[in-house]
N, C-alpha and C positions, 0 to 999 in steps of 0.2 A: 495307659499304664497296664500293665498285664501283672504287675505283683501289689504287695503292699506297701504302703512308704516307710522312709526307715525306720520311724518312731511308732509303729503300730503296734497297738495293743491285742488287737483280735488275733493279729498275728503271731504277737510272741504269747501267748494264752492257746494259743492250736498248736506249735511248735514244743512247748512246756506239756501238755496233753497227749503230741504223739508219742513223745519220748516214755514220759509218766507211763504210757501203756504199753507200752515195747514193738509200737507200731513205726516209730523210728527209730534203726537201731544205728551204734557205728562199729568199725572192725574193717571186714576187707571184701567186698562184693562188686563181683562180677555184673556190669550192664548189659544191657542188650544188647549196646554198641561195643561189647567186648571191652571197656573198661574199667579199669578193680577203683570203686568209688569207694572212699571210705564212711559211707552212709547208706541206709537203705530204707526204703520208704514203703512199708505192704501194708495198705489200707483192707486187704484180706485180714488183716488181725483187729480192726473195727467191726469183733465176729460178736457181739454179745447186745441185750438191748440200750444198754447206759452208755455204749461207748458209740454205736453208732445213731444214738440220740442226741449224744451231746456233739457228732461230727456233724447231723445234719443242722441241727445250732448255729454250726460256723459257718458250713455254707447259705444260710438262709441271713445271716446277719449280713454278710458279707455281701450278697446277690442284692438284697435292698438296700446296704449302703451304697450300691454304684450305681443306682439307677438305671440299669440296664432294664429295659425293658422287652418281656414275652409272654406269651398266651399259654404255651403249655411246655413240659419239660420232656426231655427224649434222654434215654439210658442205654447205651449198648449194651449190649453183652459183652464178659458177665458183669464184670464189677459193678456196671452205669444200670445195672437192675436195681439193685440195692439202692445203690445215691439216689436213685429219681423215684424210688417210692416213700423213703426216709424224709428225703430234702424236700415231696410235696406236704406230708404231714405236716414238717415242721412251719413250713410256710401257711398252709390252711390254720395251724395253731395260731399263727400272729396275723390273720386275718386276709391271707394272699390265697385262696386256694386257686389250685391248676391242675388242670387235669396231668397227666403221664402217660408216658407208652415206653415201650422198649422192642428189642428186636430177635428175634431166635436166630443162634446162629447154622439152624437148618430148615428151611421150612417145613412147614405141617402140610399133609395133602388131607387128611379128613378135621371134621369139627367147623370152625371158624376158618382155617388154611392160612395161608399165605406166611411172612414171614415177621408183620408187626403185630404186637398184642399191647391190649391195652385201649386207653381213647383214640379217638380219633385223630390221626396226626396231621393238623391244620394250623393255620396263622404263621405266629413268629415263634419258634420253636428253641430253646436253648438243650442245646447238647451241653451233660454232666457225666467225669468220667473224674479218675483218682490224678494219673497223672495224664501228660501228653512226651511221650517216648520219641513217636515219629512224625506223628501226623496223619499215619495211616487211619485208626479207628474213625478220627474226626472226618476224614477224605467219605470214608466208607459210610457213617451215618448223615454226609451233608446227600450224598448221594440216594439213599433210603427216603429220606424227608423230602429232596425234590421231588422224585419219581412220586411222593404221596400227594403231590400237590402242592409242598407248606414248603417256609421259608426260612433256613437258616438262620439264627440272628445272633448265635456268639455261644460261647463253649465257657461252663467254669468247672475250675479243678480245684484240689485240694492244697495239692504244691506244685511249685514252677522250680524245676534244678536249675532254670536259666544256666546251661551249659551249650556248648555247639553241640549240633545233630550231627550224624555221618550218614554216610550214605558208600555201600563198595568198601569200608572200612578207609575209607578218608575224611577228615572234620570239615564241619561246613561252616560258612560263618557267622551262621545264623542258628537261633535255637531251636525247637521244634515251636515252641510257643510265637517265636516269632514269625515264623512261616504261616501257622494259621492266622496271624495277625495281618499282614505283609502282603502275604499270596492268597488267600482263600478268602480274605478281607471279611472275618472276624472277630467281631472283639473277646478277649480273653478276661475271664475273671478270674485270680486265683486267693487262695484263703490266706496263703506265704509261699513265700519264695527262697532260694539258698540263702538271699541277704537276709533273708528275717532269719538263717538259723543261725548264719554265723553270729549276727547278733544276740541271739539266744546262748550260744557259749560263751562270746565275751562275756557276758553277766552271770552266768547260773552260781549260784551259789556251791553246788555241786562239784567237785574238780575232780570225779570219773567221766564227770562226763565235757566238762571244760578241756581235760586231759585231750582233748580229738580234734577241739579247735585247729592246731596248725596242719591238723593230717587233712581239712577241709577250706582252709584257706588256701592249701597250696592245692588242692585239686582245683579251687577255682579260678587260681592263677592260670594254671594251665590249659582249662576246658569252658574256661566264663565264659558269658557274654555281657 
């Protein structure tokens, strides 16, 4: 499974929490894949210590309830700098510590040089980033991590849109999440996924924000997976 099941609590408490901080918003935004989703997801505004305290919370609950198992944590750049030094604390806090590294996105020619900083990037290695768009970031840091020696073992995120990917501006019939599952044959963990928010609107008590439910049901009608 790469999202959470339909009754989760972690999930609908992180969905309840993005919204609560204006980290997930709804109205009419543009994707990457050029189309106007009526949700948007910028884990850039988990800019403060409480909020990206309590994000890494969610991924460290979440990482250990799936028993996925690794030795150290890898963060692209930029975002997956932040998640992998946040989300090591929080795991050293409940008695997991791992080391971390992450990557520059130009290398350094004096000092230490090269293009990883950080521990040393060995073992089974989990890649953490916000979302997975294309698959390209994941392509690019499994490639970092081989060349270093160490071995890919699974990617987790914060939210899964579970929507088709495009590629050339055509849908594909797979998600981005499922391609790294699929093709790249690793496992994905993620904190929630579309289903957990649509769930999240069915319920909120809220009806500004319930008000969006059918503007994202029907997107998911059209772009699921």
């Amino acid at each position: 499974m790469t999202t959470a099941a339909p009754q989760d609590t972690l999930a609908q408490e992180f969905v309840a929490f993005a919204v609560e901080t204006g980290v997930l918003r709804f109205g009419e935004f543009k994707t990457k894949a050029g189309r106007l989703s009526p949700y948007f997801f910028n884990a850039g505004l988990f800019d403060d210590g409480l909020k990206i305290g309590r994000l890494a919370q969610f991924y460290a609950q979440r990482l250990l309830a799936s028993g996925l198992e690794f030795d150290m944590i890898f963060g692209p750049a930029y975002k997956g700098i932040t998640l992998a030094a946040a989300v090591a604390i929080e795991l050293a806090r409940l008695g997991h510590n791992k080391p971390f590294a992450y990557n520059r996105k130009e290398a350094k020619d004096h000092g230490e040089g090269g293009t990883l900083v950080g521990a040393k990037v060995q073992g089974r290695v989990l890649i953490i980033d916000d979302v997975i768009s294309a698959g390209t970031s994941v392509r690019e840091s499994i490639s970092m991590i081989q060349a270093a020696g160490a071995t890919p073992c699974g990617v987790t995120i914060a939210l899964d849109r579970q929507e088709k990917a495009a590629e050339n501006g055509q849908d594909l019939p797979w998600s981005a999440v499922q391609y790294v599952r699929d093709q790249l044959k690793l496992p994905v963990v993620a904190i929630a996924g579309l289903s957990d928010l649509l769930q999240y609107l069915q319920t909120t008590s809220s009806t500004a924000v319930s008000a969006h439910a059918a503007a994202v049901h029907a997107y998911r009608d059209r772009y699921g997976v």
